[in-house]
Residue, then its C-alpha position, 0 to 999 in steps of 0.5 A: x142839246x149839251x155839245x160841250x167840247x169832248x175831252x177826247x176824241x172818238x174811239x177809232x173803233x167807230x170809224x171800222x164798224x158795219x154796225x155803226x154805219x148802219x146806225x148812222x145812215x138810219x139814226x144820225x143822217x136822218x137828222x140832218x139837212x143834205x145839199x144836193x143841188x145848186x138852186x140855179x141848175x134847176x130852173x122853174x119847169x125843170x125836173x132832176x134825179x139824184x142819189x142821196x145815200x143810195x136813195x133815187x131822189x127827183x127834184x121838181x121845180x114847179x111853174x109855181x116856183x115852188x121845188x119839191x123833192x120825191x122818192x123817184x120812183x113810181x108808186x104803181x111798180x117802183x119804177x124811176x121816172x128820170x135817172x141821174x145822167x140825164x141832168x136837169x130836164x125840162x118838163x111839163x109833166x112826169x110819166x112813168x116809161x112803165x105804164x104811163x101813169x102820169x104826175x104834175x110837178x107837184x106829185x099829183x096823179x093826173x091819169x093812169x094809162x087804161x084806168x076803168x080795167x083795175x081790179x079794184x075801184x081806182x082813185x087817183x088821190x090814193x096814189x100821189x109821189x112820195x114827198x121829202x122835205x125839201x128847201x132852198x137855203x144859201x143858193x142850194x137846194x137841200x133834203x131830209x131823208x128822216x121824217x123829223x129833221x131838226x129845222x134847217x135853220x137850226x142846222x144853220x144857225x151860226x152861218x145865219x148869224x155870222x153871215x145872214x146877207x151872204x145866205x141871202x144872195x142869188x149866186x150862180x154856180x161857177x164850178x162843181x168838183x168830185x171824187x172818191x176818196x179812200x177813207x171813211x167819211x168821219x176821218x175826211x170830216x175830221x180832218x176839214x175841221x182841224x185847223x191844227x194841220x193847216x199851217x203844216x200841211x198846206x204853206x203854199x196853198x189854203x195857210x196863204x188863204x186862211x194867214x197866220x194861225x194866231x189869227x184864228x178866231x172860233x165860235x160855236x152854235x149849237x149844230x154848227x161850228x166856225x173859223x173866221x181868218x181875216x181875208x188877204x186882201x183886208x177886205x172882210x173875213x174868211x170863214x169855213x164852218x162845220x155842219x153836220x152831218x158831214x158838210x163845210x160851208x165856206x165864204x169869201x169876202x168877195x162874194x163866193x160861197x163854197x159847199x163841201x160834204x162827205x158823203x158815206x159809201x163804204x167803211x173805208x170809202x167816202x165820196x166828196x162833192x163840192x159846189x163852187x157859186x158866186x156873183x154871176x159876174x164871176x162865171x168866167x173864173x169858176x174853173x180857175x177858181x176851182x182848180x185853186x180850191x182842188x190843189x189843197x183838197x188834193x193835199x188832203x186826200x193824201x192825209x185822209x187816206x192816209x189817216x184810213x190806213x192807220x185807222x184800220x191798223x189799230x191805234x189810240x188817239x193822241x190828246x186833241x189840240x186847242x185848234x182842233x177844238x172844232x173836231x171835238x165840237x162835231x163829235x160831240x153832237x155826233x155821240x149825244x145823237x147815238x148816245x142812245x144806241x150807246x146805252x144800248x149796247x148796240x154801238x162799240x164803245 
């Protein structure tokens, strides 16, 4: 894929458009890799149900070590086997509280309640749960809606260069954060990506994390992209990458690995999840760690938000910066992903 940096950005009329959400929902998420869970809130003999993109999703973590992920819904009447706010639940085996068909961990029929009364001959092997691709990378655990995601590892590919050791640690979550933002998902993930703002609108906050922008340092792989400060401390590097489709990996020298994402709900409206891990040593801090971490993406909600309101209002964008170069990076794999539905005319330009 040709991601070359885009000599503009995107036309706002992108970020307005029913059509262009709905082609990304079925033509640019499922391409990608989604974090969904921290691999440690899912203990062996666990199960978990979810939302992603509207989609009911049930983690299973088998006594076999393996996670697994499935569509939660019986295959008899569609019927959840879990909901969300039960949380991670321990579990033995998956019954249905409709009529009691009964599932491994594994998604295998064990048993259908009354099973010589079907009007048809009934085999058990026709009726497994519907599988999605899922994997453990960086502590988190991660799903594919599409059938042919790109491989996670590509996905990853310039976090697992630049910092293949801190991927590979078990980490513990320290805390986790969300909220609802009033703005597109394009504009939250933009504005995570400029590193044009930082020292302007955060001094206090993530510009003392990050030093002084002639410090900056950029590279790019060919999915994701990184900015790399020197720590404050002297004793390492801090690095922030973009991923697509809509996610920031950030780590610390110190060991603590941050995943934010914006994940789509309405035109004008996004959710914003983050999961805060660290060395198990380090659990005491996670709240206080978080509220760090909150102050600044605080001070961005008032910037996206903002940013929606402006969007909505009609404008063309003004020239892109050296330092929002990362911006242009994503929105490039974004529009060669579409370009199709571009040519076709089914996307505005």
């Amino acid at each position: 894929m040709d991601t070359a940096t885009r000599a503009a950005f995107l036309p706002p009329d992108l970020y307005g458009s029913p059509a262009v959400a709905a082609l990304e929902r079925e033509h640019y998420a499922t391409r990608f890799w989604h974090p969904v869970a921290a691999a440690a809130d899912l203990p062996p003999g666990h199960v978990r149900a979810l939302e992603l993109l509207g989609l009911p999703v049930l983690l299973c973590h088998g006594r076999d070590g393996a996670v697994r992920a499935f569509r939660n819904r019986c295959p008899h009447r569609a019927v959840a086997f879990h909901e969300p706010a039960e949380g991670s639940v321990a579990c033995r085996r998956l019954v249905c509280p409709y009529h009691g068909w009964t599932y491994d961990l594994g998604g295998t029929l064990l048993a259908a309640a009354r099973e010589g009364e079907f009007v048809d001959p009934f085999e058990r092997g026709a009726w497994p749960l519907e599988a999605l691709d899922c994997q453990v990378r960086a502590s988190l655990i991660w799903v594919a809606l599409g059938a042919e995601p790109i491989p996670i590892d590509d996905q990853l590919d310039l976090p697992l260069q630049e910092a293949p050791d801190a991927l590979a640690r078990t980490l513990v979550p320290l805390a986790f954060h969300e909220r609802g933002l009033a703005c597109n998902w394009k504009i939250a993930h933009d504005n995570t990506l400029d590193d044009y703002h930082v020292a302007i609108a955060h001094p206090t906050t993530l510009h003392r994390l990050q030093g002084p922008v002639r410090d900056y340092r950029h590279r790019f792989g060919t999915w994701a992209n990184v900015l790399a400060t020197p720590s404050p401390e002297g004793d390492g590097a801090f690095l922030t990458f973009g991923l697509p489709p809509w996610n920031h990996l950030l780590l610390w020298p110190d060991g603590r690995l941050a995943m934010i994402q914006f994940l789509p709900e309405t035109l004008d409206t996004c959710h914003m999840q983050v999961w805060l891990l660290g060395p198990a040593s380090r659990q005491d801090e996670g709240e206080a760690l978080m509220a760090e971490m909150v102050h600044f993406l605080a001070e961005d909600r008032a910037l996206v938000e903002s940013a929606q309101r402006g969007y909505r209002e009609g404008f063309r964008t003004g020239p892109p910066h050296r330092l929002e170069a990362r911006i242009l990076h994503q929105q490039a794999i974004y529009a060669a992903l579409l370009e199709p539905w571009y040519a076709s005319g089914r996307m505005p330009r």
